[in-house]
C-alpha positions as CSV (number, residue, x, y, z in Angstrom):
1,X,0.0,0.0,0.0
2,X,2.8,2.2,0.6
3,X,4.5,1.7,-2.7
4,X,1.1,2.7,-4.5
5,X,1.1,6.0,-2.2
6,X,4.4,7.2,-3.5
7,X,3.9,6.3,-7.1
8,X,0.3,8.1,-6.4
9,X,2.5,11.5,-5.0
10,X,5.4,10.8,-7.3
11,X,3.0,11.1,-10.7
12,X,0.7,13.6,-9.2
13,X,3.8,15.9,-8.6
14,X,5.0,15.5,-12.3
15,X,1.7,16.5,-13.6
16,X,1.2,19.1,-11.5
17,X,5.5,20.2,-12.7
18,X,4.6,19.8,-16.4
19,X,1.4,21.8,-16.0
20,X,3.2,24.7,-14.8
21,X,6.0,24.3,-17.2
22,X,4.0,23.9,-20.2
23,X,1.6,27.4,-20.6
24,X,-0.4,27.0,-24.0
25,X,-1.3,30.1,-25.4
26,X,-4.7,30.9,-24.3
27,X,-7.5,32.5,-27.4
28,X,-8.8,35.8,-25.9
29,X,-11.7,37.7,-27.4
30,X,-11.6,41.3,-29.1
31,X,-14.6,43.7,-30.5
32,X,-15.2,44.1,-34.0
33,X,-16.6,47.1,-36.1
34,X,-17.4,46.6,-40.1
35,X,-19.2,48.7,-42.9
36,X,-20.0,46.6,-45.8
37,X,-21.4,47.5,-49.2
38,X,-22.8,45.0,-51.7
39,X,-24.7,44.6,-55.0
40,X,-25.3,42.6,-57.8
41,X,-27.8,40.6,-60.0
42,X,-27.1,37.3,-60.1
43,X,-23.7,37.7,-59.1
44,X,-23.0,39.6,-55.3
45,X,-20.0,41.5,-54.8
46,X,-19.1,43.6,-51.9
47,X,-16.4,45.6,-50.0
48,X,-16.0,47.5,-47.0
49,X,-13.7,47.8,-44.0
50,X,-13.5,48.2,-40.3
51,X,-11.3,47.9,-36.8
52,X,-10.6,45.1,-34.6
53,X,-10.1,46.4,-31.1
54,X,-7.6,43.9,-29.0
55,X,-6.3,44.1,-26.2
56,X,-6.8,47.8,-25.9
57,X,-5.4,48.3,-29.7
58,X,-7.2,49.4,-32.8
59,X,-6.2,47.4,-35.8
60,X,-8.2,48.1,-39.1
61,X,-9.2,45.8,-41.8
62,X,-10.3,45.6,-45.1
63,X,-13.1,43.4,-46.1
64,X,-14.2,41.8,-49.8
65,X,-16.6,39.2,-50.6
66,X,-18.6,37.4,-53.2
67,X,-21.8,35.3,-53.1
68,X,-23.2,33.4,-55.7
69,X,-27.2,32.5,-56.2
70,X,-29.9,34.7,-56.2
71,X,-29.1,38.7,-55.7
72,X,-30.4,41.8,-56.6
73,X,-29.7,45.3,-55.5
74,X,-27.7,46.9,-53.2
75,X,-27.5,47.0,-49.4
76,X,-25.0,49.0,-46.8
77,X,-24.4,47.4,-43.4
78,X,-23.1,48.3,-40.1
79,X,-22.2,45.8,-38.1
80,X,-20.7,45.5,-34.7
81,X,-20.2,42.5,-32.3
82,X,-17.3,40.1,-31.3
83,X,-14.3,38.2,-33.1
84,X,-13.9,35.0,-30.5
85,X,-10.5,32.8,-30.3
86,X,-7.4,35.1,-31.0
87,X,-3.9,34.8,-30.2
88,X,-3.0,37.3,-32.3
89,X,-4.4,40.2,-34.2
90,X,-3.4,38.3,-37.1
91,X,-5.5,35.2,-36.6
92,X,-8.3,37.9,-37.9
93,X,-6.9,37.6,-41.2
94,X,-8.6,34.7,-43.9
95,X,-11.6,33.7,-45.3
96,X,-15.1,33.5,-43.6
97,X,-17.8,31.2,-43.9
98,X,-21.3,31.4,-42.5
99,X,-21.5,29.0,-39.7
100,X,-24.9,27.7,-37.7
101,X,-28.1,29.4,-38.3
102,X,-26.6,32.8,-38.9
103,X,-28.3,35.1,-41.1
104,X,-29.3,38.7,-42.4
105,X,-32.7,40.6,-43.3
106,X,-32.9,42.2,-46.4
107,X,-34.0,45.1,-44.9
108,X,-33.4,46.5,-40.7
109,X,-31.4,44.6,-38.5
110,X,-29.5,41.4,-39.1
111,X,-27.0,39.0,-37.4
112,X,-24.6,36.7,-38.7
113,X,-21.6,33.8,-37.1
114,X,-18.7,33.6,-39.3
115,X,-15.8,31.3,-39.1
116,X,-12.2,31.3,-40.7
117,X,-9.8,28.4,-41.4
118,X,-8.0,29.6,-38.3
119,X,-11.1,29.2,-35.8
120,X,-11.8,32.5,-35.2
121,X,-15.3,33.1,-35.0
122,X,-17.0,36.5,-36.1
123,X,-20.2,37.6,-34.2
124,X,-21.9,40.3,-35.5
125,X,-24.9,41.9,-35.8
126,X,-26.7,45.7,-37.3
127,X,-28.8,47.3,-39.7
128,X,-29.0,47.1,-43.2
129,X,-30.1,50.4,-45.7
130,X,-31.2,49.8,-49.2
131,X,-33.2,47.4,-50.8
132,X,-31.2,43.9,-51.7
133,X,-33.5,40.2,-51.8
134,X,-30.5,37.7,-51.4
135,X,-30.9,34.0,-51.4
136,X,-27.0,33.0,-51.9
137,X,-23.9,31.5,-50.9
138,X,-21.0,33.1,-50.4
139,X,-17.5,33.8,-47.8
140,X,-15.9,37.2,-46.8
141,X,-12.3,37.7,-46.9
142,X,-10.6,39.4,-44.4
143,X,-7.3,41.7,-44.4
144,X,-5.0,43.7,-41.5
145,X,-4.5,46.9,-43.5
């Protein structure tokens, strides 16, 4: 019985070492700002830009996109809400794809989950101006100016 004890202390105090020793990097959270234009028939194409706010930093972005089914007019929309697991301001950067039961009203306000290759997950919601009937697919790409 004693044996076991010590083996049971012994591995308990290497864990308990290699957990201190071995910090992973931890994803923190920052707040996200975006104005995005689009139109098309057919075809959707859009552009805009806004600033990622981490860790007390502004960082501004460009943003470009393209969606494919359905679309006609033109819509601007402000969006604000939360990019979830960064390391870095970088991680930010890719492209987006719409993830869960996200969405966006043609028309007032609108919400949408977006997710890059590198797990970072876009929250945002706001209101939409012009008049755009959408029924497409389509990812956002997203670049640190």
């Amino acid at each position: 019985m004693r044996s076991y004890s010590k083996r049971f202390i012994g591995a308990a105090f290497l864990v308990l070492l290699a957990s201190c020793l071995a910090t992973p990097s931890r994803a923190d959270s920052g707040a996200v700002r975006v104005v995005f234009t689009k139109g098309g028939f057919i075809v959707g194409v859009g552009g805009g830009h806004g600033v990622l706010t981490f860790h007390g930093r502004h960082y501004p972005f460009n943003v470009s996109g393209m969606s494919v089914g359905f679309t006609i007019g033109a819509s601007t929309t402000q969006l604000s809400g939360r990019a979830l697991n960064l390391r870095s301001p970088r991680d930010l950067e890719g492209t987006y794809a719409v993830i869960g039961a996200g969405g966006a009203l043609a028309a007032g306000a609108g919400g949408v989950q977006l997710q890059n290759e590198k797990g970072v997950i876009l929250q945002l919601a706001g209101g939409k101006v012009g008049v755009e009937l959408s029924a497409a697919v389509g990812g956002v790409t997203v670049a640190l100016r």
